[in-house]
Structure formats: structure tokens, C-alpha cells
N, C-alpha and C positions, 0 to 999 in steps of 0.2 A: 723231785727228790724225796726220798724218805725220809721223815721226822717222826717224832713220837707221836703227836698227835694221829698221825697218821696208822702209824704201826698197831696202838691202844685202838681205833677203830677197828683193825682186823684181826682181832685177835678176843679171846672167851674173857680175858678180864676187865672186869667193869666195876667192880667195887669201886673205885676212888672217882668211877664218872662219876657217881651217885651226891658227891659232898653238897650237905646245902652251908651256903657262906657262912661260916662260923661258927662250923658243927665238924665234932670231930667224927671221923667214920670207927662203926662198931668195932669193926676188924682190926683199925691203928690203935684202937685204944688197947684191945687186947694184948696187942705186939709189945705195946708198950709196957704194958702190965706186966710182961712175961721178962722184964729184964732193964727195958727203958734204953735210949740213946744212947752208943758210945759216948765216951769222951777221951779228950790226948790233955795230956799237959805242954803251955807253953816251956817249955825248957829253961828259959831265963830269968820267972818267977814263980812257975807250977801251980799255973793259974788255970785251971781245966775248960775248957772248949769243949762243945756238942761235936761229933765229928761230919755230921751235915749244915751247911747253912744254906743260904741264898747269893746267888750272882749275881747280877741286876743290867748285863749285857743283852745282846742277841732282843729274842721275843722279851723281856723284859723291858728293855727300852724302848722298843718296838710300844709297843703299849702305854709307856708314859709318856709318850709325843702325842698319846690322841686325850680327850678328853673323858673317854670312859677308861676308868679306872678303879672299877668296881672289884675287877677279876686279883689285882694287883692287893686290896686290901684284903680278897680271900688269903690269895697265896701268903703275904706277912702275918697277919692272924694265925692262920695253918703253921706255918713254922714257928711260930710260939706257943699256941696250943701245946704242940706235938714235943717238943723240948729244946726245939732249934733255937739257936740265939746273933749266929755269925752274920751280917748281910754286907756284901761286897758287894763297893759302887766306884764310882771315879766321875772325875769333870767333865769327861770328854764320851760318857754314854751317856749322852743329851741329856734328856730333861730325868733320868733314873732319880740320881743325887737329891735331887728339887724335891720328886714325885713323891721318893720316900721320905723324906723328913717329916712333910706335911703326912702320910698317913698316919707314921707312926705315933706324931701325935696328937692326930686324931683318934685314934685307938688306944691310944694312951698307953703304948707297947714302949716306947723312946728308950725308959732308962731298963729295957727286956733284952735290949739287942746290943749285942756286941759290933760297935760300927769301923765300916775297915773300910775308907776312900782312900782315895790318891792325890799326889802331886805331879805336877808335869808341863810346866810351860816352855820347854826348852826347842820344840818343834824340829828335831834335826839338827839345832845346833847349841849355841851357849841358850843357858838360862839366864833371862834378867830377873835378881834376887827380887825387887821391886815385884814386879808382878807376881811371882811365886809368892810371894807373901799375900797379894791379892787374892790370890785364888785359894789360898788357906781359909785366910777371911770369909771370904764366900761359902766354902764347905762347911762350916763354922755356924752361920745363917741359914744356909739350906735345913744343916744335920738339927739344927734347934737345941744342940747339948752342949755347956761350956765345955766340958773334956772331950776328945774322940778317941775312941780307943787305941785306931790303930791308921796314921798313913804311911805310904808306902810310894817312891819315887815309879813312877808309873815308866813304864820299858826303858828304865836306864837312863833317863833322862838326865843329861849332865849331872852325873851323879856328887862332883866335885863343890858344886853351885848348892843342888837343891839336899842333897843329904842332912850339909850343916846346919841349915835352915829349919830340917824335921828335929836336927837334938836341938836345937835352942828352944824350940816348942817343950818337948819333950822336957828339956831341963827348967822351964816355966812352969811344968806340971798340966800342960793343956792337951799333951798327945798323951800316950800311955805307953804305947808302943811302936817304934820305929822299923821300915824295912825298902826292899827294894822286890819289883816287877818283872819279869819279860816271857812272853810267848814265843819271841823269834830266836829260831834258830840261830840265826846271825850273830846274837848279841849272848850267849850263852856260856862261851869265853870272859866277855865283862863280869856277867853274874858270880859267876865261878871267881872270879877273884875279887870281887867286892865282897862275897862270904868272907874270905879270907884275911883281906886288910880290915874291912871295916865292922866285919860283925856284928851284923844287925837286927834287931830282934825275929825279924821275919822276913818271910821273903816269900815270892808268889808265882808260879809256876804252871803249865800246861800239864799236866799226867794222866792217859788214860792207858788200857790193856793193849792198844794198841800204838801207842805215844811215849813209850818208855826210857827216852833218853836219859830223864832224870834220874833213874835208877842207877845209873851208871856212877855219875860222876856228883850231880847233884845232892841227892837227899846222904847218901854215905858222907860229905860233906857239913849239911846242914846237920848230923848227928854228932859230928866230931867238934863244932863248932859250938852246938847247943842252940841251935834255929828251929824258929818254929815253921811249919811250911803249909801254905795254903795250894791247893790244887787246883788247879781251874782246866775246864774243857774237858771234863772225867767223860763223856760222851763223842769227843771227837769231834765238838761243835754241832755238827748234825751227820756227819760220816757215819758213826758205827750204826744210828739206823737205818742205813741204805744197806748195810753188809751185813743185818740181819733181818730185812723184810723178808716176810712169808718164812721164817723159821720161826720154832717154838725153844723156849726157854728148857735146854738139857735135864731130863731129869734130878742128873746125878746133883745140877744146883741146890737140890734141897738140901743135902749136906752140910752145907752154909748158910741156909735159908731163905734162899735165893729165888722167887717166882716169877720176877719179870726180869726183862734184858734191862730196866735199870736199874736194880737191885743188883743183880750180876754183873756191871759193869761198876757201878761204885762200891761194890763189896771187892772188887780188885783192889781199883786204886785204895779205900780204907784198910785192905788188911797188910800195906806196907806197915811197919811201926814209926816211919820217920813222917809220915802224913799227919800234920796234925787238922785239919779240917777241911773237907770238900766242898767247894762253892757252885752248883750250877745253876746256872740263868732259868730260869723257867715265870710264863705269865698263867698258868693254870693251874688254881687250888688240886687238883685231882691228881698233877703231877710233883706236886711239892708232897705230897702226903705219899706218892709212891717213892720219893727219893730220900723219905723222912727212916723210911722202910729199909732202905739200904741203908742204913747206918743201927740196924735193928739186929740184937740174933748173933749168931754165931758168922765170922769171916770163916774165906778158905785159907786153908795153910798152903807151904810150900807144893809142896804135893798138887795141891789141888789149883794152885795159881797156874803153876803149869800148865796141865789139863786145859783151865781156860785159855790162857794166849795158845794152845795149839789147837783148841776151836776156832777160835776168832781167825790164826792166821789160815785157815785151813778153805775161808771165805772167801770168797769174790770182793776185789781191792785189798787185799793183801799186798 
């Protein structure tokens, strides 16, 4: 299967191979120079967010289960260097949670990053409060910071059980901000009406160019509501690079400023307005500083969103 690593081997760009661990590349810094990092406001307090973070799934967690974790304290460095601050994690991507606490401080990045883990011990069925309180606890210990930004009931997890549980944090003053999760399809119904009853600061979601359910009925909601919205899987997890191997990045992307397929793929999903931060998973500095990029510059507009999804659909797996 096609992944980025892969695609970035075959293909003329190589800038961000280049990065030595904790050095920013000539070219990002430039970009950056030329304007610096989007950012959204959270809705609820307008408290402004980078519009790229970190994910800390997939190859991320992949990587904090071994003990070389050298790569993993490029890629967090990199995204603060560069202006990033978001890093999404949860209990249930293994050793993520753990791995990043301890770099961040050791790097002494901890009070840099905006932290956004999960709750979730309900496994399919009720949650016992008991435990869900445990595993706050934990997050708590891992993360190394008396406040945490932001959790978030991890895919709908008894939302009845573990919601109340995040405002009594929250109303302790030990969360900051409260929300709920899902990628399934299935459970998209719940989400859509938990926006609506319970209204909660955020909320966390799949969106890519070619994953657009959320436009539909989702984010038009989270704007009516006043929700902040986290995008997760802006890549299709490793899909859209199988459905752009051996093609090059469309001229006309420069428009947007757009030079690799993942600057053009999260210059999508960022130029919704109801997006308020993009989290994807990556374990390679080289690729954290190209995704740093896609939140750089100018988005496309309607017009030009277009255009892209009738590239994209125009691919093989369509």
C-alpha cells in the first residue's frame, strides 16, 4: 500500500528529508516568515488554536511501543518550533499518552502544547464511573500537567456515564475544555445529537477531500451550536496515498500554495471555516514540517475546493 513515506521517496521533493533533529528547515522558516500558522478560534472562549497539530495514532504509536523514540521527539520539537501547539492522544493508542508526556518534558515543551486526550472505558457497553475516574487519573500522571486542556469522550462512549464526569473536572477547574469523539459511521446519529442536547466545547471527527460526510450535517451544526471541531484522518488514514501514487501535485495548487499532495489535502479540509484544528498522526520530523506547511499561505476557496474533490474523485477508488 501507498503511504507517504513511500510517495515522498518517489517523487523530486526532498526539502524536509533534510531536517537535522531540532533544526528548523530554511524553506519553513521562510513560509513561515511570509505570514506564519493559521489559526481558528475556539468558539466558546476565543481562545485561538494553530490550525495544524499532532495525532498521536497510527505510525505514532507504532513508534512509542518500541524503545527508539528519538524520531518522535523530532517530530514534537518540530511542531513547536514551527508554531504548532495541538497534540491529540487517548488511553487506548498504547503507549502514545505515556511516550508523550515524558518527552514533552524532557524537552521542556509541556506547558507549549495544547493537550487533548480521551476518556473511554465503557467498551461497548455502560461505563463504570469508578474506573473512568481511574483512567483520568492516569492521563493526569502520564500528561505531567495539573490542568489538561481538553478531553474528550472517546467514540461515544456511554456518553450519559462519562460526559458528567468530564464537567465535574471541568467544573474543579482541572479540564479546560470538554467534548465528545467518533470516526464510525454508525455512531454519527449519536454525535449529531449530543451537539445538540449537550453542547460541548468540542468535538472530534474524521474529515478528509474525500470523507465529507461532516460537511453535510456535522460542522454546519457545530457552527450553529458554537463548537470547536477537531479533524482527524485529513489523509484517509493511508487511502488517498494509494490514489495519488505516481501522480504529481496539479499545478494550478499553487494558487493556494499548495506543493505536495499533503499540503493539498489538508489545505481542503483547513479551508472549511468550521474546522477549527487538524490533527494528523505522523512519526517523521520531515513529515510534520510538511504538514506544518499545509496550514501555511493562502487556502483554496469555493471554487477551487471544487476543482480539488473532482481531481481526487476523478482517481482510481473513487
Amino acid at each position: 500500500m501507498m503511504n507517504r513515506r513511500n510517495w515522498l521517496k518517489k517523487t523530486t521533493w526532498t526539502a524536509a528529508s533534510v531536517l537535522p533533529l531540532g533544526s528548523k528547515l530554511t524553506w519553513a522558516a521562510q513560509a513561515l516568515s511570509g505570514g506564519g500558522l493559521i489559526t481558528r478560534a475556539i468558539p466558546s472562549t476565543g481562545e485561538k488554536l494553530p490550525i495544524i497539530g499532532l495525532g498521536s495514532s497510527a505510525t505514532f504509536s507504532q513508534v512509542a511501543r518500541t524503545e527508539d523514540i528519538d524520531a518522535l521527539k523530532a517530530v514534537m520539537r518540530t511542531m513547536v518550533e514551527l508554531g504548532g501547539s495541538v497534540f491529540d492522544t487517548a488511553p487506548s493508542y498504547g503507549a502514545s499518552e505515556d511516550v508523550a508526556g515524558k518527552i514533552a518534558q524532557e524537552l521542556k515543551i509541556a506547558n507549549k502544547l495544547f493537550w487533548a486526550t480521551k476518556l473511554n472505558v465503557a467498551r461497548g457497553g455502560p461505563a463504570d464511573a469508578a474506573a473512568a475516574r481511574k483512567q483520568l487519573e492516569t492521563s493526569f500522571q502520564r500528561i505531567g500537567q495539573p490542568v489538561i486542556d481538553l478531553i474528550q469522550v472517546h467514540n461515544m462512549g456511554d456518553i450519559a456515564t462519562q460526559l458528567p464526569i468530564l464537567r465535574e473536572y471541568k467544573q474543579a477547574g482541572r479540564i479546560r475544555y470538554i467534548g465528545v469523539t467518533t470516526t464510525f459511521d454508525s455512531q454519527y446519529a449519536e454525535l449529531i445529537q449530543s451537539m445538540r442536547t449537550e453542547k460541548p466545547d468540542f468535538i472530534g471527527t474524521n474529515y478528509a477531500i474525500d470523507d465529507r460526510y461532516a460537511e453535510e450535517a456535522i460542522l454546519p451544526l457545530a457552527r450553529e451550536h458554537g463548537i470547536a471541531v477537531l479533524a482527524y484522518a485529513p489523509f484517509g488514514r493511508s487511502r488517498l496515498w494509494s490514489r495519488v501514487a505516481g501522480r504529481k501535485v496539479p499545478d494550478w495548487a499553487s494558487a493556494f500554495d499548495a506543493t505536495t499532495w499533503a499540503q493539498f489535502f489538508l489545505k481542503y479540509v483547513a479551508s472549511h471555516p468550521d474546522i477549527t484544528c487538524i490533527t494528523p498522526a505522523t512519526s517523521k520530523p520531515a513529515n510534520m514540517v510538511d504538514n506544518i506547511a499545509g496550514g501555511i499561505g493562502r487556502l483554496p476557496d469555493q471554487n477551487m475546493r471544487k476543482q480539488m474533490v473532482e481531481l481526487i474523485n476523478s482517481l482510481p477508488g473513487a
